[in-house]
C-alpha positions as CSV (number, residue, x, y, z in Angstrom):
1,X,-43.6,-24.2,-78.3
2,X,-41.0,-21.4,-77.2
3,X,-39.9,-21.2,-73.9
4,X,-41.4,-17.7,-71.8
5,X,-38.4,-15.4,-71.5
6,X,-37.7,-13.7,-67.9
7,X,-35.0,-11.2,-68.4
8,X,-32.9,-10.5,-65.5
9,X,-33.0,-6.9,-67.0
10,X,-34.7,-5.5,-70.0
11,X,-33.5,-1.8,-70.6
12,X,-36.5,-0.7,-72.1
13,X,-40.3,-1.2,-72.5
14,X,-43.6,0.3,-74.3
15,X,-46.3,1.9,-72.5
16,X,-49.6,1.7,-74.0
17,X,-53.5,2.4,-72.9
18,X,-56.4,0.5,-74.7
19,X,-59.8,0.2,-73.9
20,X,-60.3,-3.7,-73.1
21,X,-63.6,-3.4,-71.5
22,X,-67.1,-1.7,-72.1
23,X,-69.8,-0.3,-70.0
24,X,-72.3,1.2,-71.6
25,X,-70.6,4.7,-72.5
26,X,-67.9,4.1,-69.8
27,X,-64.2,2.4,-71.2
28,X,-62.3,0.2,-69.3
29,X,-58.6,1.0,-69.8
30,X,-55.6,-1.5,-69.2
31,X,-52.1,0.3,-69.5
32,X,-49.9,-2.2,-70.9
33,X,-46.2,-2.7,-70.1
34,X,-44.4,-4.8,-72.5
35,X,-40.7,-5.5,-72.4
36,X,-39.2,-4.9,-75.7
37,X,-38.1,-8.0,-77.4
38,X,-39.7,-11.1,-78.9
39,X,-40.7,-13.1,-75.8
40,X,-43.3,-14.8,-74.7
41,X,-43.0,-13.0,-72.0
42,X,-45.0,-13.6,-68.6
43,X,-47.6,-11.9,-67.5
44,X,-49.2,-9.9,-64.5
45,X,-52.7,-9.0,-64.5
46,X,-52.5,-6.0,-61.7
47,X,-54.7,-5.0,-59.8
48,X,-54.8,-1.7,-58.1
49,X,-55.4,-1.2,-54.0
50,X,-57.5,1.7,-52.9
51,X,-60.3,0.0,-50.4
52,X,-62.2,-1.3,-53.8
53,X,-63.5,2.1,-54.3
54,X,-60.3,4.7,-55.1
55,X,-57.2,5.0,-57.4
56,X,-56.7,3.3,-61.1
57,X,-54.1,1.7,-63.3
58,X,-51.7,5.0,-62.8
59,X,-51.6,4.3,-58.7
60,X,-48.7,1.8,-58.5
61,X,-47.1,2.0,-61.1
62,X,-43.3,1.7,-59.7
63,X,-44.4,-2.2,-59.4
64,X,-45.8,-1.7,-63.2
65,X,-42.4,-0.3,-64.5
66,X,-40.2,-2.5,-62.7
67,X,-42.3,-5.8,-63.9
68,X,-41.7,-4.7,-67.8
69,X,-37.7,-3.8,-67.0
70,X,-37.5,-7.4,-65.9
71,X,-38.8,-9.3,-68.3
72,X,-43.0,-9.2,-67.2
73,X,-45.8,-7.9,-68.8
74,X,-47.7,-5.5,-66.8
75,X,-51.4,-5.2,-67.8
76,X,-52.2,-2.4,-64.7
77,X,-56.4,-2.5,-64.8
78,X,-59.3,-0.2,-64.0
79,X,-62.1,-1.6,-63.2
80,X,-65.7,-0.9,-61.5
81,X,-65.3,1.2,-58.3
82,X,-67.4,0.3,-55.0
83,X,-68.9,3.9,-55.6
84,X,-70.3,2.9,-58.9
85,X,-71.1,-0.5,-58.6
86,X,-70.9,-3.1,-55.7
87,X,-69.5,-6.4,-54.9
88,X,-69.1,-8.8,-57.4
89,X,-68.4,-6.0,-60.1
90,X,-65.0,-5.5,-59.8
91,X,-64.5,-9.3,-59.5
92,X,-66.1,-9.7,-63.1
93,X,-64.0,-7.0,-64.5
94,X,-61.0,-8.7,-63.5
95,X,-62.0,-12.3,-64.2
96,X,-62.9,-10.9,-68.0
97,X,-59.4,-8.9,-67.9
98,X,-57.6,-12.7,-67.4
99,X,-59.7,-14.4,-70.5
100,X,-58.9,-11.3,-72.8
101,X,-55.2,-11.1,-72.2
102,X,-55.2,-14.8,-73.1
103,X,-57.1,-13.9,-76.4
104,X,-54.9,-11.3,-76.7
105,X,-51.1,-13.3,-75.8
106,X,-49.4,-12.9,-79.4
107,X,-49.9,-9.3,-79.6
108,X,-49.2,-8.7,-75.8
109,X,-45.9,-10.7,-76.2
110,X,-46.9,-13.9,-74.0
111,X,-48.7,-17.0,-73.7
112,X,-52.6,-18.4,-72.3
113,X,-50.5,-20.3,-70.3
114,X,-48.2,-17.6,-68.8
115,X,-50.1,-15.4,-66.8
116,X,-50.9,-14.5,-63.8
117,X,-52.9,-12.3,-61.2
118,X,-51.5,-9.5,-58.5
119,X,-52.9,-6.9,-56.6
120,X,-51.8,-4.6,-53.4
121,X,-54.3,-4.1,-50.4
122,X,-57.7,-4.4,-51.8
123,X,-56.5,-4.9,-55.6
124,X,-54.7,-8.4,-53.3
125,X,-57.8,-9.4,-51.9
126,X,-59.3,-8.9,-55.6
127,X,-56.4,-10.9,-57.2
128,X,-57.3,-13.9,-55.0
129,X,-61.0,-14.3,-55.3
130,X,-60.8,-14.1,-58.8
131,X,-57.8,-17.2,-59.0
132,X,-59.7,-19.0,-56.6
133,X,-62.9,-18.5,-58.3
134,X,-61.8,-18.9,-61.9
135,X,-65.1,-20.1,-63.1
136,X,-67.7,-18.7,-60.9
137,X,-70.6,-17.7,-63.3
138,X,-71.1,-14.4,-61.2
139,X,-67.8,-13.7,-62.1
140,X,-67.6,-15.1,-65.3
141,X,-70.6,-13.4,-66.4
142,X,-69.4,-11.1,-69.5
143,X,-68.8,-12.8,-72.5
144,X,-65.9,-11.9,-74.7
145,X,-66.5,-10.5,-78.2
146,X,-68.0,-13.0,-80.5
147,X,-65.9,-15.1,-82.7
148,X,-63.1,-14.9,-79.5
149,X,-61.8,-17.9,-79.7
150,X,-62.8,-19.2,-75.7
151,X,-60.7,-18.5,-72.8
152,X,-60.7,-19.4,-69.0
153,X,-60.0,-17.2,-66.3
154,X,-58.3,-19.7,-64.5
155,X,-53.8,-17.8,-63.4
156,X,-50.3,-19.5,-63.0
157,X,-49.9,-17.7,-59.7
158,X,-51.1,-14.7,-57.7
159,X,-48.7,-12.1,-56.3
160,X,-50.7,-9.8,-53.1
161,X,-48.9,-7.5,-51.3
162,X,-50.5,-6.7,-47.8
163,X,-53.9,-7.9,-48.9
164,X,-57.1,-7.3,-47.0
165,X,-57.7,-10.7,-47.0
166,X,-61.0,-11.0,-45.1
167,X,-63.0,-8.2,-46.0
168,X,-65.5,-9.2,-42.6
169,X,-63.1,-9.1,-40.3
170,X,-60.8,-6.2,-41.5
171,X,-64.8,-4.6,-40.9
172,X,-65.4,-5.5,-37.4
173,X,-61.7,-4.6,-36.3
174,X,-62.2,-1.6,-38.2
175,X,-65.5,-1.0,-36.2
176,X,-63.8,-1.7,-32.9
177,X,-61.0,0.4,-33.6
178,X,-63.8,3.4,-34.1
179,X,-65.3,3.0,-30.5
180,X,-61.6,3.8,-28.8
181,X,-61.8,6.8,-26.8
182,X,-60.2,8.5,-29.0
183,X,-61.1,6.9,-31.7
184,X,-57.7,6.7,-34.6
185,X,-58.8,8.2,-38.1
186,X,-58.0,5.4,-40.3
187,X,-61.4,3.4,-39.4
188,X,-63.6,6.5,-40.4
189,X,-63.2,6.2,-44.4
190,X,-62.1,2.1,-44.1
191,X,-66.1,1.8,-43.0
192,X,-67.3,4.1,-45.5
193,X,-65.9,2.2,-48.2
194,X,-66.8,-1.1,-47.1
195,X,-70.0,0.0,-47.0
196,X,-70.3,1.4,-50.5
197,X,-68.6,-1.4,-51.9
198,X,-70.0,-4.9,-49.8
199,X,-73.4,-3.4,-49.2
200,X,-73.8,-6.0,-46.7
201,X,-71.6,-8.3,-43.8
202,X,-73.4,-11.1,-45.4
203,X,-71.7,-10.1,-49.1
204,X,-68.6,-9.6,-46.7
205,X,-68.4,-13.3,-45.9
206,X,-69.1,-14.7,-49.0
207,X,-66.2,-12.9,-50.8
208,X,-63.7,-13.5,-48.2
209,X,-61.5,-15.9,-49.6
210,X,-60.0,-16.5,-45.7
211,X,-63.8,-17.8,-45.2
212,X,-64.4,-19.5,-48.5
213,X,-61.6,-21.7,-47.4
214,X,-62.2,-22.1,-43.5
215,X,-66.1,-23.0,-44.6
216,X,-64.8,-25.8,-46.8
217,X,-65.3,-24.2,-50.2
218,X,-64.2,-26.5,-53.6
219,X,-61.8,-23.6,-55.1
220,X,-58.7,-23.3,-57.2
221,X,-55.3,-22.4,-55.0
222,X,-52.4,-21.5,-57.5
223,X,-49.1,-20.8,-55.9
224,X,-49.1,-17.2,-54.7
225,X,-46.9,-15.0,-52.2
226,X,-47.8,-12.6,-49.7
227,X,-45.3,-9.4,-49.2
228,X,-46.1,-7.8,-46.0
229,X,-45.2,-4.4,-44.9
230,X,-44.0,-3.7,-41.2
231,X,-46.2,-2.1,-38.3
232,X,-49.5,-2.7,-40.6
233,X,-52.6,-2.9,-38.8
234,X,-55.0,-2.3,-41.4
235,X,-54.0,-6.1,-42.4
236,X,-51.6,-7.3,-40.2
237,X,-53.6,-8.4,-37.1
238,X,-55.4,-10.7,-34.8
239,X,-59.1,-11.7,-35.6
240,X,-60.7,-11.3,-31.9
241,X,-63.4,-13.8,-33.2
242,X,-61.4,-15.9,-34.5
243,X,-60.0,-18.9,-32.8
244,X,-56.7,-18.8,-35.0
245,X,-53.4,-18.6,-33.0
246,X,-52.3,-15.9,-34.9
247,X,-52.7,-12.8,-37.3
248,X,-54.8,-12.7,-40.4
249,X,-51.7,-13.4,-42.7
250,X,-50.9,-16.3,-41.0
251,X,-54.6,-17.2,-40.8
252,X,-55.3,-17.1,-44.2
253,X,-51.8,-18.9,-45.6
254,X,-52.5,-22.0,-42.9
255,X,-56.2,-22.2,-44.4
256,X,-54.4,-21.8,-48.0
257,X,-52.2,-24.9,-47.8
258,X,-54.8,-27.6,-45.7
259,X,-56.9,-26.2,-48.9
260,X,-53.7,-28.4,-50.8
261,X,-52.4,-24.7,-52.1
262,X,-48.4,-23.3,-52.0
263,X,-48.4,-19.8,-50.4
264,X,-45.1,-18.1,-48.9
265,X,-45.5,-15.3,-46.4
266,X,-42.6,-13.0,-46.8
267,X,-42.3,-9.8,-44.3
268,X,-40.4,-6.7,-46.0
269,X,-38.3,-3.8,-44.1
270,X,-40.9,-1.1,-45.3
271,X,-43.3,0.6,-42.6
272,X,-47.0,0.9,-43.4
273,X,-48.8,3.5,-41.5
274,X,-53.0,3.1,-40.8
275,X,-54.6,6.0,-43.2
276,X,-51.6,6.7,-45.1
277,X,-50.7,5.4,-48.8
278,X,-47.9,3.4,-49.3
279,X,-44.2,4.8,-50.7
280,X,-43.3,1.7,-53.1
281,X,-40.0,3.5,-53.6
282,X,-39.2,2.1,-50.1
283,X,-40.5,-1.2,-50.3
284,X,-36.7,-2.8,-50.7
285,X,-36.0,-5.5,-52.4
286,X,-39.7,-6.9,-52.8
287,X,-40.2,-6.5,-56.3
288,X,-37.0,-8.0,-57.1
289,X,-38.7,-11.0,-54.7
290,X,-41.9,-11.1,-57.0
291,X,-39.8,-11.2,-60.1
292,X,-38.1,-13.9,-58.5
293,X,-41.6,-15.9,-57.5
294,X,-43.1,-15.3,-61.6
295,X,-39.4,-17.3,-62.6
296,X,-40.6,-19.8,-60.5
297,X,-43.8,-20.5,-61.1
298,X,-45.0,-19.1,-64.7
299,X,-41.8,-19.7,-67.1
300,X,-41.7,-23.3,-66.2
């Protein structure tokens, strides 16, 4: 079996958009950034942030480029919105996204076993519920085509970048932030979209991954790496009802690795401002970082 190539700098790459997904009349497009070469290459399901109801595969795609100029495929997804359809939608879009770019490796330049999940703020949270949950049948629930040779949805690793980890609590603390006198405008539209997408506190709970593993949850914990922006806090801060020591990053990681997982929690010299989307051109060095984590973990 070859060995997955990581180039430490490809000059060029192809762009490409294909429908990989159905709904009724509605396509599902993935654009696809492959490094040119033979490979295998690794490769990065992304998904995209937006509070699980905005933005598409277009949104970040500085992170999409420089994946494919270093030796990653970048298969940037849209899925279900929270305004179209609620929670566990996206989550089976995603999970199906993972078994077809397995039955798709040869022609996408990698390997079944070389690929991986990422996401930024809500896309992050995504990312992880679908690598702990590989085989969930609410997540696993649409078939690929017949005659697909079978494929799981289980990932090598899972890249997030400032994550909204626990969808519950980022709720309340964006509820309590709304009774200040005055109240910031960041919580206005975070409630709104939580609302649209969860439907419920209870749904909340159940697809917090910081909650499936305090409540003792069997799940999967692939290595993963959290990149997390300065002066954030939309997901950067202390659960008030929470006993933890600590902020929700740290929270989530401690839970991550009694659950027997390997997470790192790397800060980055990039401000991230409540209500305002983030300028990846001044994230620094972290997607040199998160080239440097897939070397690690998904070309072995």
């Amino acid at each position: 079996m070859a060995t997955a190539v990581l180039e430490p700098r490809t000059t060029s790459f192809d762009v490409e958009d294909v429908e990989y997904l159905r709904h009724g009349d509605k396509p599902l497009l993935a654009r696809l950034f492959r490094p040119r070469g033979a490979g295998p290459f690794p490769a990065m399901v992304e998904c995209h942030g937006g509070a699980w109801c905005m933005s598409d595969r277009t949104t970040e795609r500085p992170r999409h480029e420089y994946m494919a100029s270093h030796g990653v495929v970048s298969v940037a997804l849209d899925f279900r919105s929270g305004d179209e359809a609620p929670y566990p939608a996206s989550v089976q879009d995603i999970n199906y996204a993972v078994r077809w770019t397995k039955a798709h490796a040869a022609e996408l330049k990698t390997r079944p076993d070389l690929v991986g999940l990422s996401g930024q703020s809500s896309g992050g949270h995504l990312a992880m519920l679908a690598a702990m949950r590989p085989h969930d049948p609410r997540y696993a629930a649409i078939p690929l085509p017949a005659g697909t040779a079978p494929q799981d949805a289980g990932v090598r690793c899972v890249v997030m970048s400032w994550p909204v980890i626990n969808p519950l609590s980022r709720y309340r603390h964006a509820k309590r932030a709304a009774q200040q006198s005055p109240p910031p405008a960041w919580p206005k539209s975070i409630i709104a979209r939580h609302d649209a997408y969860w439907r419920s506190e209870d749904n909340m709970s159940e697809g917090s991954p910081t909650l499936a593993l305090e409540r003792g949850e069997k799940v999967v914990t692939p290595p993963a790496i959290w990149f997390q922006a300065q002066g954030d806090i939309m997901h950067d801060y202390r659960d008030t009802e929470s006993t933890f020591d600590g902020n929700e990053p740290q929270r989530f990681c401690a839970a991550y690795a009694r659950a027997g997982g390997s997470i790192a929690l790397e800060y980055i010299d990039m401000e991230r401002k409540a209500g305002a989307s983030p300028d990846l051109s001044q994230c620094g060095p972290m997607f040199e970082r998160m080239v440097a984590f897939i070397g690690r973990h998904v070309t072995a």
